[in-house]
VMD Tcl script that draws the C-alpha trace (Angstrom):
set ca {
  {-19.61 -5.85 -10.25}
  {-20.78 -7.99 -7.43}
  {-18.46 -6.72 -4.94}
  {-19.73 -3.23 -4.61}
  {-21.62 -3.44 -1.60}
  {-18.64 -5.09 0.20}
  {-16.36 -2.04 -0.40}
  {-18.46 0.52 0.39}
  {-19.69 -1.42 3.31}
  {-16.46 -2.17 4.95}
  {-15.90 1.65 4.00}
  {-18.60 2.97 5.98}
  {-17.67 1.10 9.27}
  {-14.23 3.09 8.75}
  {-16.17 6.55 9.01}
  {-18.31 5.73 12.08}
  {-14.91 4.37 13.86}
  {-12.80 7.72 12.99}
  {-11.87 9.87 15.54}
  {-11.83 6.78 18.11}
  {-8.30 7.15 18.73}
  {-7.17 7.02 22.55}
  {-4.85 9.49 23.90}
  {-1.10 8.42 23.50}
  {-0.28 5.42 26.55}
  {3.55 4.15 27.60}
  {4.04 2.62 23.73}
  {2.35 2.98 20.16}
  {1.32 0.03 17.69}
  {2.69 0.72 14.06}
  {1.28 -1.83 11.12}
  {3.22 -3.06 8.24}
  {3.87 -5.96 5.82}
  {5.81 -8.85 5.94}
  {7.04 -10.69 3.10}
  {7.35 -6.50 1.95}
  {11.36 -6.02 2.61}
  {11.87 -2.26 3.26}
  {14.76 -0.23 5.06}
  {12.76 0.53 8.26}
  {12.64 -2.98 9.08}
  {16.58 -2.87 10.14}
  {16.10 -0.06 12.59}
  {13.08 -1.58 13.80}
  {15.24 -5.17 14.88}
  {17.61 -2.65 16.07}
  {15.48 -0.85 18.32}
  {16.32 2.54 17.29}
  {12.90 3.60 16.97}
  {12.27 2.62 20.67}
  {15.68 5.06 21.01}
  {14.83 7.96 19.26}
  {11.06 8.07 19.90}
  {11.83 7.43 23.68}
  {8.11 5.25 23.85}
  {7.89 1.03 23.22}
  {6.96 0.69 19.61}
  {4.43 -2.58 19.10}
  {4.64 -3.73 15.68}
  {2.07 -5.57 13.99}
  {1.38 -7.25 10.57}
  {-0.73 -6.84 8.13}
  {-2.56 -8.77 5.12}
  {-3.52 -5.60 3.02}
  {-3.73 -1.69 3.35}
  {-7.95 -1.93 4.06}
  {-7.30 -3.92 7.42}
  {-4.31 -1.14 8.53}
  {-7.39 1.33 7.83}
  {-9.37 -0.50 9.94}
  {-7.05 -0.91 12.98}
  {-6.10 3.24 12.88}
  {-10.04 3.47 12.92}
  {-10.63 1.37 16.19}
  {-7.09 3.16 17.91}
  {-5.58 -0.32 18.16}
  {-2.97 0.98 15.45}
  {-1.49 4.62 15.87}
  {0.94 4.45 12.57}
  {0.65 2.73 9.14}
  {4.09 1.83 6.98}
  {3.79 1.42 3.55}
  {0.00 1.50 3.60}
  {-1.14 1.57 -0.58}
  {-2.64 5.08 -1.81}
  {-5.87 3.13 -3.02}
  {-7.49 1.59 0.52}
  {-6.25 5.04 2.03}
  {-8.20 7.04 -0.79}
  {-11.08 4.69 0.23}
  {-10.75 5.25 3.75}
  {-10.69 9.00 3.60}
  {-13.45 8.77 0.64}
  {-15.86 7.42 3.44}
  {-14.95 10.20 5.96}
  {-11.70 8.76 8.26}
  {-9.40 11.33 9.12}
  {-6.44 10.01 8.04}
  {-3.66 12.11 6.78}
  {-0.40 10.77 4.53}
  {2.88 11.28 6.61}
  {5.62 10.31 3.63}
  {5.52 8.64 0.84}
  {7.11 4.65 2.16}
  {8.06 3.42 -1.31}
  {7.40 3.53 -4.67}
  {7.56 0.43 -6.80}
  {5.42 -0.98 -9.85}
  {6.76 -4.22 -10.72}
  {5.54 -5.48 -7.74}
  {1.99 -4.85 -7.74}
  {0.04 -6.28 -10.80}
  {-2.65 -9.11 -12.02}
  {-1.92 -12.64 -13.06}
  {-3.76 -14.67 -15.38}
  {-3.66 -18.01 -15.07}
  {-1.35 -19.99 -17.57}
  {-3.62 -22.49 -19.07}
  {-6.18 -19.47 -20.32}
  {-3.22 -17.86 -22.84}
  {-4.81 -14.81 -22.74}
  {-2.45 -11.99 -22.81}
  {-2.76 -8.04 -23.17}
  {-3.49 -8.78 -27.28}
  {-7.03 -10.62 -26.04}
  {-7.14 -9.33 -22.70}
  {-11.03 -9.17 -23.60}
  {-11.25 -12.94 -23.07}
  {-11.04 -12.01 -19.39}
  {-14.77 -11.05 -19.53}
  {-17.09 -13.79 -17.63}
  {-13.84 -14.93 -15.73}
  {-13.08 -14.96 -11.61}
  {-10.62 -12.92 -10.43}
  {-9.05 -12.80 -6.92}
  {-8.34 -9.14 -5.88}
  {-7.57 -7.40 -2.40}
  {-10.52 -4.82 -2.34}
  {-9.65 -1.50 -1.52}
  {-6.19 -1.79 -2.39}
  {-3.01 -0.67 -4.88}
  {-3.43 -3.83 -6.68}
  {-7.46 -3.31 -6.83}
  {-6.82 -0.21 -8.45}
  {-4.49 -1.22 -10.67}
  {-6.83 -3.80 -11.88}
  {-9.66 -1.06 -12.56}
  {-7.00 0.59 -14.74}
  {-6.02 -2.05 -16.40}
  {-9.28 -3.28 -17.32}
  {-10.10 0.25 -18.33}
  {-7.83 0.04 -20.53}
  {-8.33 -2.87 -22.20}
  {-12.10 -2.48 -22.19}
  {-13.08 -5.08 -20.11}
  {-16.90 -5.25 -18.70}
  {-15.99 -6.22 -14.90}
  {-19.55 -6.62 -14.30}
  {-19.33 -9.89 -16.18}
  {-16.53 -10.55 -13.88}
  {-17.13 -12.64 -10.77}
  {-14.64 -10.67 -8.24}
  {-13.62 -12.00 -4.61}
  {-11.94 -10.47 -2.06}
  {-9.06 -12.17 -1.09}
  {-5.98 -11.20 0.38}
  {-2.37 -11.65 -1.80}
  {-1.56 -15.09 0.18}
  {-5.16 -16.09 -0.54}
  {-5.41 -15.23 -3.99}
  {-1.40 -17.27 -4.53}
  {-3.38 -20.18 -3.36}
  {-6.73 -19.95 -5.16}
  {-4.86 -19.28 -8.50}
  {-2.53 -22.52 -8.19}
  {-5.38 -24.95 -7.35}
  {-7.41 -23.44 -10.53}
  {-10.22 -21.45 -8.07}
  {-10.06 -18.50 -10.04}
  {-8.61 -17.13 -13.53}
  {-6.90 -14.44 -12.64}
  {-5.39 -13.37 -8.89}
  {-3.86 -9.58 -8.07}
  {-1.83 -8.82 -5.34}
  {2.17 -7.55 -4.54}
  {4.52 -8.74 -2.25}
  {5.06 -13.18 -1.44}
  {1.84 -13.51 -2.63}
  {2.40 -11.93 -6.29}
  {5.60 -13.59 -6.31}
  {3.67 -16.96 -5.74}
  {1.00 -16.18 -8.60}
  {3.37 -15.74 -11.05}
  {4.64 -19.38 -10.48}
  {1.21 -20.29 -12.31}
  {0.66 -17.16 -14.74}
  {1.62 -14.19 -16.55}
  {1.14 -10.95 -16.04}
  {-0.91 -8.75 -18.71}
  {1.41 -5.36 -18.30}
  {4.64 -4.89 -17.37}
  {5.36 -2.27 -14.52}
  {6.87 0.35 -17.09}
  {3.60 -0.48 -19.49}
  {1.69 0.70 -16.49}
  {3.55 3.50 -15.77}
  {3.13 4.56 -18.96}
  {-0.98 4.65 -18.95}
  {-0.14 6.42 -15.68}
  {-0.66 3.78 -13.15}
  {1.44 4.89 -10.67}
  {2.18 2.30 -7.48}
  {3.76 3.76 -4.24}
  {2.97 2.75 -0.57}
  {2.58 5.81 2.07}
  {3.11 6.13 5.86}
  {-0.40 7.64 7.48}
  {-1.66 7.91 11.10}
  {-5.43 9.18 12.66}
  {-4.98 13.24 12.20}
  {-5.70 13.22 15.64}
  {-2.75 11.32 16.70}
  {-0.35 13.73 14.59}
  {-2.27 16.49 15.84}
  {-1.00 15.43 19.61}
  {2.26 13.96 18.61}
  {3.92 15.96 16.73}
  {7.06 15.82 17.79}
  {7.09 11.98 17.93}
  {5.50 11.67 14.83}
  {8.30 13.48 13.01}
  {11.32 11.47 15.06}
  {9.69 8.14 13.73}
  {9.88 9.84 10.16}
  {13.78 10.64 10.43}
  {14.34 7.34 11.65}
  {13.07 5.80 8.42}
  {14.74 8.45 6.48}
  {17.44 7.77 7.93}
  {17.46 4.42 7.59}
  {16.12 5.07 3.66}
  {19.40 6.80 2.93}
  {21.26 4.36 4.50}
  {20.22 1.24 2.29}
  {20.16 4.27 -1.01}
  {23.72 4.58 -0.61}
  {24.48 1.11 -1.07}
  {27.45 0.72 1.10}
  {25.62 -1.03 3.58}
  {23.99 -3.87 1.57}
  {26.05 -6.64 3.43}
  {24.52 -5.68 6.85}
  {21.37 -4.52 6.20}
  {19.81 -7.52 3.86}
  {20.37 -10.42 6.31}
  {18.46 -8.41 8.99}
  {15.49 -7.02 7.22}
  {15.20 -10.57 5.02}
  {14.67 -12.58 8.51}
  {12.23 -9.68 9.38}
  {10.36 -9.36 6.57}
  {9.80 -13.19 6.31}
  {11.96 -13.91 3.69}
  {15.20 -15.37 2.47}
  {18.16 -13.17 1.64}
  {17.91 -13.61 -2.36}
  {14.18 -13.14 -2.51}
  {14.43 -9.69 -0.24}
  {17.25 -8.73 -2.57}
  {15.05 -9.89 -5.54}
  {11.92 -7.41 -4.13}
  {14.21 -4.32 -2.89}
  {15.73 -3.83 -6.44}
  {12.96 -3.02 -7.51}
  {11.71 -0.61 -4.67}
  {12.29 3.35 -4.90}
  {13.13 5.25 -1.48}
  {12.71 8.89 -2.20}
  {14.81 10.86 0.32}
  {12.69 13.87 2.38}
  {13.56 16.39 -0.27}
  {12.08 14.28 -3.27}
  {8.92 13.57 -1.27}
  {8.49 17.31 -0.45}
  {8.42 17.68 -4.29}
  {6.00 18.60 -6.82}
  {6.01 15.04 -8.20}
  {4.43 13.55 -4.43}
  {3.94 15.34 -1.44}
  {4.00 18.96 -2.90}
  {1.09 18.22 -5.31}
  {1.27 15.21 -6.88}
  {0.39 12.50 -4.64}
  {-3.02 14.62 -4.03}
  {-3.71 14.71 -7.94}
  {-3.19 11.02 -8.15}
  {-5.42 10.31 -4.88}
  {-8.10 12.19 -6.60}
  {-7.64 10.61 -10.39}
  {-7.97 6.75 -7.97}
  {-11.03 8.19 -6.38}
  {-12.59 8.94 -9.43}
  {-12.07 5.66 -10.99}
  {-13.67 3.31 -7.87}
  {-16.74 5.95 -7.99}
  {-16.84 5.25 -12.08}
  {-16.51 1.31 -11.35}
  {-18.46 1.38 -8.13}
  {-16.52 0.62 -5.77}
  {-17.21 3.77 -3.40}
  {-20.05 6.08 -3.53}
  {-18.26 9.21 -4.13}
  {-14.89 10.83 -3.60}
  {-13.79 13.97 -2.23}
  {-13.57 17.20 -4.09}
  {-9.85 17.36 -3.24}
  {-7.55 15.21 -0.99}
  {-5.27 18.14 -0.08}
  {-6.45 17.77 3.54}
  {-5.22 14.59 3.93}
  {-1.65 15.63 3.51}
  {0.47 16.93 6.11}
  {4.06 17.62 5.36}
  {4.92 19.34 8.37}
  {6.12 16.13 10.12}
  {8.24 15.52 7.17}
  {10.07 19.17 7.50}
  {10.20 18.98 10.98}
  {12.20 15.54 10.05}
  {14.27 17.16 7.78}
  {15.32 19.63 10.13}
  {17.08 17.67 12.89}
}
mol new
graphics top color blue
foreach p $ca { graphics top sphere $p radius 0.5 }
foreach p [lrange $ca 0 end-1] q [lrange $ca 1 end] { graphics top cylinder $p $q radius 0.2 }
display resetview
């Protein structure tokens, strides 16, 4: 795999930023996605985070999970929405003190590999993908998912020639014929599929236990400080989680995080049906926060160190989740 320096470069840096996170200032800087519709986004055009957190929240975008890692490293970014489990498990593989705050969203149709169209191959000669380029967002959900999938199928990646490219990118080097096969989520999947198929479907993945969910995380030193704020931003995407869940207020929510997200109403609509918002009780679970989300950090550790990607993973990831924000959320 020709990419294995790159990871575990970009990896590094990460550890010998951590810890450089300033003291909390007059306003915090939280990351996220566009073209990645999610509940938060309507209290964010509505301020209420501003409101209930009583500081200026900064918002800034993001191309992929690695680069939100990055940013928390250097203290430019205090808070991470819907950052993917994979480029955090890589991030906290090479020593950054990160720590998940809630689990954002959990979705698996919309994270996944497409092949381009004029190859045929599908999951019944998925070997034919050997000696082929593929276009993948290192570090990330969709990297992972790739692993797996050519796990799986018993591909040899390291006939594969693999470039890191971000979801946009890799929409764009699949439809002028750059590479054979392009992974990603969000616009940029969306975009790939115009010119391919994918090889499993999101319940076929689920299935060889390739789970996909998106997590909020911060520096453990900026919890550690801000407690309190830290678990007011939580209920305010809780809050605005159970809002969209209950489905009563579709009409005035879409319009708002569509133009926010980047997208047009249809398309947002299109993406959110098939999003899952676990409520604070659910995430506090067995299934993710109270055990589960750990086990799975572990089993995507495991397989980069098998395929290379990262020189070793932790003996457990239990450190790196803190549910006390969470309960304190619950509880006001």
């Amino acid at each position: 795999m020709k990419t294995r320096t790159r990871l575990i470069g970009a990896a590094t840096g990460l550890a010998l930023f951590a810890g450089a996170l300033p003291a909390l200032a007059e306003d915090i800087t939280v990351a996220y996605f566009l073209e990645w519709p999610m509940p938060f986004e309507y209290a964010k055009v509505m301020g209420t985070y501003d409101k209930e957190l009583g500081t200026k929240v900064n918002w800034v975008s993001f191309d992929t999970g690695t680069a939100m890692s990055a940013a928390m490293a250097s203290g430019d970014v205090q808070i991470a929405v819907s950052q993917g489990v994979p480029p955090f498990v890589v991030a906290t593989s090479a020593g950054q003190d990160l720590q998940i705050l809630d689990v954002a969203v959990s979705y698996s149709e919309n994270d996944n590999c497409v092949v381009r169209s004029e190859l045929e191959i599908d999951k019944d000669s998925a070997k034919e993908l050997e000696g082929k380029k593929v276009a993948i967002p290192l570090g990330t959900a969709a990297h992972y998912g790739f692993l797996s999938q050519m796990n799986h199928f018993g591909v040899d990646i390291s006939t594969m020639d693999i470039v890191d490219m971000s979801p946009p990118d890799g929409a764009a080097a699949i439809a002028q014929g750059a590479v054979d096969m392009a992974c990603g989520y969000g616009g940029g999947l969306t975009r790939m599929k115009e010119h391919g198929n994918v090889l499993l479907t999101g319940a076929e993945k689920e299935d060889l236990g390739i789970l996909v969910f998106d997590v909020t995380s911060a520096p453990a030193s900026f919890v550690a400080n801000n407690g309190d704020l830290v678990a007011r931003f939580l209920k305010v995407t809780a809050a605005a989680n159970a809002m969209w869940n209950s489905g009563e207020h579709t009409a005035e929510m879409l319009p708002v995080i569509a133009k926010d997200s980047g997208m047009d109403e249809q398309s947002a609509s299109d993406f959110m049906a098939t999003f899952t918002f676990p409520g604070i009780k659910e995430q506090l679970s067995q299934k993710w926060l109270g055990g589960g989300a750990q086990k799975f950090m572990k089993g995507v550790a495991d397989v980069f160190v098998q395929a290379g990607s990262i020189d070793a993973a932790l003996d457990s990831y239990d450190s790196h989740v803190n549910t006390g924000p969470l309960r304190a959320a619950g509880g006001m």
